[in-house]
N, C-alpha and C positions, 0 to 999 in steps of 0.2 A: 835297369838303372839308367837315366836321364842326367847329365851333367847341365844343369840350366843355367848354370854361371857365376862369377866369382865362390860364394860357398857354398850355394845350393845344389843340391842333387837330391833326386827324384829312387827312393827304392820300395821295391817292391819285395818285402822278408814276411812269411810266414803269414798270407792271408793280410797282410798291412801294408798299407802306404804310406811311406814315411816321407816329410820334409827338413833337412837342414838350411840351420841359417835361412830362410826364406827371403828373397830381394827380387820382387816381382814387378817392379816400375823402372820407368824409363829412366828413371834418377835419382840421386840423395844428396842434399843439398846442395853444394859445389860440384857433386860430380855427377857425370853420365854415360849412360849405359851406350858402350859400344858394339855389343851385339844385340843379338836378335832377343827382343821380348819373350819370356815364356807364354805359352800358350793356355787359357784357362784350364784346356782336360789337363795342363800340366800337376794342378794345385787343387781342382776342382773335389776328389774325391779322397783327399788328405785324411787319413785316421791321428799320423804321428807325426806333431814339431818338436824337433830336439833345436835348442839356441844354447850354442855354447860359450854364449859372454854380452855384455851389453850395446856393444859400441854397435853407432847407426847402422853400420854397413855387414851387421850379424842380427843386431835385433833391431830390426827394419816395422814402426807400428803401423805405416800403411801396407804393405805387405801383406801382416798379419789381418789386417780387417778386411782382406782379401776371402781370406778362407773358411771355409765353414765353421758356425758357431761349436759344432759340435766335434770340431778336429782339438785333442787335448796336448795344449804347449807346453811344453817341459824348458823351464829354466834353471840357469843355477841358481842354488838355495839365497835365499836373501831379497829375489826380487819379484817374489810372487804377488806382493801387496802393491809395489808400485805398478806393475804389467797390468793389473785388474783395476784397478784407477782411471784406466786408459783405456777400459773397455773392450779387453779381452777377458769373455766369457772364462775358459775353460781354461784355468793355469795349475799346473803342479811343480814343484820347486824339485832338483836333484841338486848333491855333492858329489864331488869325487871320492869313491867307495860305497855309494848306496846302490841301489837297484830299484827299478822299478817293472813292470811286464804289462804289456798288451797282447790276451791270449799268446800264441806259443813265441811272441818274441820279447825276450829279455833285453833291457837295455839298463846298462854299468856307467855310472861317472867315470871318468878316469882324470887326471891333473893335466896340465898345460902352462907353457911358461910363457904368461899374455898379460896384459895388465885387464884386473876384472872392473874399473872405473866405466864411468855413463860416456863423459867428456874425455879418458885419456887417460895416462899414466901421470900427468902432472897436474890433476883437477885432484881437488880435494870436497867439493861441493856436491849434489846430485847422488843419487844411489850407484851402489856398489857393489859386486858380489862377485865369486871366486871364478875366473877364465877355465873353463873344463872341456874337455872332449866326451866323446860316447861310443863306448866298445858296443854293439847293435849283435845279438846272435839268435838264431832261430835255428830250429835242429838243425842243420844241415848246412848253415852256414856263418860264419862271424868276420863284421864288419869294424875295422876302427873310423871313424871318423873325427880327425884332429881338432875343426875349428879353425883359430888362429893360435899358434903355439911354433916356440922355438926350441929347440934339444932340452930334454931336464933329466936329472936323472929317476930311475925307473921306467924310462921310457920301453928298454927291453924287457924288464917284466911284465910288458903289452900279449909279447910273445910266449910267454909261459904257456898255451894253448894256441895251434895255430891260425896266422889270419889269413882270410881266401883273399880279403879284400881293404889295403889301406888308402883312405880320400885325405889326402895330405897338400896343405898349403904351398906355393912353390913362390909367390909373387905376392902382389896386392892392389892396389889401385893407382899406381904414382909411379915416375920415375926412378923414386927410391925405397928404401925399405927401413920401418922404423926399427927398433925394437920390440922382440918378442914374437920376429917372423921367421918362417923357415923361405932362404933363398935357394937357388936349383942346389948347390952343393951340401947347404946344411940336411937339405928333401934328401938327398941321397943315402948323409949321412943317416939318416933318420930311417932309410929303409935296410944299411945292415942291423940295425939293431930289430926292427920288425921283421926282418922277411918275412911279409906276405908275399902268399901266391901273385897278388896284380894289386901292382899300384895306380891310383888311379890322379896327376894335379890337377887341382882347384884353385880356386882365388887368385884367377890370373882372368887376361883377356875380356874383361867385364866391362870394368868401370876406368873412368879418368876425370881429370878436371876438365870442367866446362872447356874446349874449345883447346885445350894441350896437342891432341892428337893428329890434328889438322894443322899446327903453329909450323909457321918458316923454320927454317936455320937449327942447327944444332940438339935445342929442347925441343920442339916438337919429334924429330927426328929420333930422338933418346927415347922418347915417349912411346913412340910407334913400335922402335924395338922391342920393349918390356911389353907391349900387348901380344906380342906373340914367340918370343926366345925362350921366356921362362923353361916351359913344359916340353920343351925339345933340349934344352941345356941340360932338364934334370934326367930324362931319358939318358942321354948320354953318358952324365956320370955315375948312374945305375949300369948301365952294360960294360962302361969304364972299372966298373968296381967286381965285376963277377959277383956272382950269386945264382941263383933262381929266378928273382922277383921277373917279373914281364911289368911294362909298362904300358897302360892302354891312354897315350896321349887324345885328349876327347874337346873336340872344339865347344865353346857356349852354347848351348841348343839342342846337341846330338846326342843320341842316345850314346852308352858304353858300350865298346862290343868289347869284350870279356874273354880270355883264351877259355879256352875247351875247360872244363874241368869233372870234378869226380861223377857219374852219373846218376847220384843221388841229390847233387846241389841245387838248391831252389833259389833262384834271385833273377830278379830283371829289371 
């Protein structure tokens, strides 16, 4: 498993390579990548895109025309007609409660409390479709990965079977946090109700607006913190909270390293 930054990460379940959220460019629109570019072996031999909501900084179309024609992107349902417009070959549409499988891994919608709009929560123009996450499980092991999502309920019927492994939002790309994010405390909250074995934050330390991160005085300042406190904040009030969960804090770029687990678990 590869954390390549903000929501992307790189897994390797049952014979597949899998992409979330893909954002392989130096930037998107306003904002810029302040780590390290993924690497093409990063994207290069992709079987599985899962995109779990529209907005730029998730479904990213130069990204996607990155990757092989022949790598199949799964959107949430409703936007499979506009994605192919745009010249993405190979599109299949999921909801939350469908299923769909590539050879021995299963992959499940599940809900998320995000807004599914193109432009935002407060556009009413431009295509639409439901903000989901994806339970990912191959014999031997099962992944949640959130997406962008805030606490909802049914969150802990995630845990009705257990997860080795949760890739959970903790930030975003700004000094601040809109709506329908999880911040390190809500991340926390969010891992009593899962415990999984290893949580892994995301959607942090990526992106900023043009030239924030570098500004004098105060806002720049603000900025710098949120590139890197999130995923150490939410560690904390995980081991703050007692449980199980292990936190595998994972800089943009690096691979995961993952506590020891059951000797039959296949993931990397």
């Amino acid at each position: 498993m590869r954390f390549l930054g903000h929501s992307t990460v790189r897994m390797e379940l049952a014979g597949r390579v899998v992409l979330t959220d893909p954002v392989l460019t130096s930037g998107i629109g306003p904002l810029r990548r302040v780590g390290p570019l993924p690497a093409p072996d990063d994207h290069a031999d992709v079987d599985l895109v899962l995109i779990s909501h529209l907005h730029g900084d998730h479904l990213h179309l130069p990204s996607l025309r990155r990757l092989s024609r022949s790598a199949r992107v799964v959107v949430p349902r409703g936007a499979g007609s506009w994605l192919r417009a745009r010249g993405i070959a190979r599109v299949e549409e999921l909801a939350p409660g469908e299923h769909l499988e590539d050879g021995d891994l299963r992959v499940t919608g599940v809900p998320a409390a995000h807004s599914g709009h193109r432009w935002g929560p407060r556009s009413t123009r431009g295509p639409q479709a439901q903000a989901m996450g994806h339970l990912l499980a191959s014999p031997d092991v099962r992944v949640y990965a959130a997406g962008d999502t805030d606490l909802f309920p049914g969150m802990a019927a995630l845990a009705g079977q257990p997860l080795d492994v949760a890739l959970l939002p903790v930030w975003g790309w700004g000094p601040t946090l809109g709506p329908g994010h999880l911040d390190p405390a809500r991340a926390a909250a969010a891992v009593e109700l899962l415990r999984p074995r290893v949580a892994v934050p995301v959607h942090w330390g990526t992106l900023a607006p043009a030239g924030l991160a570098r500004a004098p005085g105060r806002p720049g300042a603000r900025m710098r913190r949120r590139l890197v406190e999130p995923p150490r904040e939410f560690a904390a009030s995980v081991v703050a909270a007692g449980g199980t969960t292990r936190v595998a804090v994972t800089e943009p770029g690096a691979s995961v390293v993952l506590p020891a687990a059951a000797p039959d678990s296949e993931m990397s």
